[in-house]
N, C-alpha and C positions, 0 to 999 in steps of 0.2 A: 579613877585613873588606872592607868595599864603601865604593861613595860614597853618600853620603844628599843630597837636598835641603830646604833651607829655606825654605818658602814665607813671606810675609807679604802683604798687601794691604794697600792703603793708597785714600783717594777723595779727592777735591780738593774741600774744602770751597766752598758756593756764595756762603757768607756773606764769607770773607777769602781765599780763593783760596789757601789753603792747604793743602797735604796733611795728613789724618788717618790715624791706624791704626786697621784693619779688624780688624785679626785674622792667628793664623798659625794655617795649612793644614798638613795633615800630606800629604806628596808620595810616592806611591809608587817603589820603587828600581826604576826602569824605565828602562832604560840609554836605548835608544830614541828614548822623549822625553828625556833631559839630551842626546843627541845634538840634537834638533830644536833644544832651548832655547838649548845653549849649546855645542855641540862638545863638550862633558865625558863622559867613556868611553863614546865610539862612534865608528865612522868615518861615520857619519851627518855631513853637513856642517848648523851651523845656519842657522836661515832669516833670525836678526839678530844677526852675531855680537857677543858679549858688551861691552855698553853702559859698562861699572861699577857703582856705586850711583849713583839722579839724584841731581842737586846740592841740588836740593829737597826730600830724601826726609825724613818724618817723623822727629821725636826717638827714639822708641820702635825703630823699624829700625833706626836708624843705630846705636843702642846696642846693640841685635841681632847686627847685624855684627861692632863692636866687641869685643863679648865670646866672640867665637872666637878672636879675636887671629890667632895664624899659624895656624890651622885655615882657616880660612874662603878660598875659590878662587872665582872667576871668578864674581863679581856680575853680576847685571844686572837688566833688568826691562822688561815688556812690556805693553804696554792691551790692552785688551780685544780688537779685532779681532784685533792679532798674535799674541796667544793662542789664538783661534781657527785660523787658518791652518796656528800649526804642528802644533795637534793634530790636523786635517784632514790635513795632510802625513803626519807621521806614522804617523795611523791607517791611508793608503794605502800607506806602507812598511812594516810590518807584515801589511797583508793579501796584499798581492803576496808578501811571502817565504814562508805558512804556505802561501798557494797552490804556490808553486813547490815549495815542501818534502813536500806532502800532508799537512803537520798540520792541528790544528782550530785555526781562530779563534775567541777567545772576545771577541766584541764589548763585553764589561762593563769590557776590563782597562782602560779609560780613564775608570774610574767619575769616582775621586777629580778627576783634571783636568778633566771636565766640571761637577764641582761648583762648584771654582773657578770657572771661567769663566759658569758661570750665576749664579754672586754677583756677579762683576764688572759681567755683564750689567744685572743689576737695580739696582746704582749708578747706572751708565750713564744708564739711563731713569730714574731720579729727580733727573738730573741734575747728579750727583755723581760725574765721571769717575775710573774705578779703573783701574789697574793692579798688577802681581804683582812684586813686588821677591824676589827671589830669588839664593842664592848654594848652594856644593854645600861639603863639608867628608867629608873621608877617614883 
């Protein structure tokens, strides 16, 4: 057994300034980035380490959460540019090892989290700022 990630997204309504839920994302098990994310199985150090759940965070997550009971480790959650950064990071720690190693890079393995991060994006510019609440469970 491994560790899985839990995505969700959420955007800050423009009307009551409140968080809505977006939707959950299915995460690839890519040790890598949960090191990027959150220190979780890697020696990758993260780039914001692990926040909790925000205090603000939609009904729909928090019951999310909730319902892992003691499963559920090390919450947190990032907007959109620090989302960016760390899959920028990332994707340069990764490519430096396969270099050092003489394997192949396959530049796609960051499909799924750039998907994310381009929904986030398009919140963003329609002026409904997103973020990715997120926790791992093993």
């Amino acid at each position: 057994m491994g560790t899985d990630i839990w995505i969700h997204i959420e955007y800050k309504s423009r009307k009551n300034k409140k968080y809505k839920y977006a939707g959950e994302f299915d995460g690839d098990r890519l040790y890598g980035v949960f090191g990027i994310l959150a220190g979780t199985r890697s020696a990758i150090e993260p780039l914001y380490p692990p926040r909790g759940l925000p205090g603000d965070v939609c009904e729909s997550i928090y019951r999310a959460y909730k319902d892992f009971q003691s499963d559920a480790h090390t919450p947190s959650y990032l907007y959109t540019d620090e989302l960016r950064e760390c899959l920028d990071t990332v994707d340069e720690v990764i490519h430096e090892y396969h270099a050092k190693e003489d394997t192949i890079y396959d530049p796609d393995w960051l499909k799924t989290y750039e998907f994310i991060y381009d929904y986030m994006r398009t919140c963003d510019e329609e002026g409904e700022p997103a973020r990715m609440v997120f926790w791992f469970d093993n």
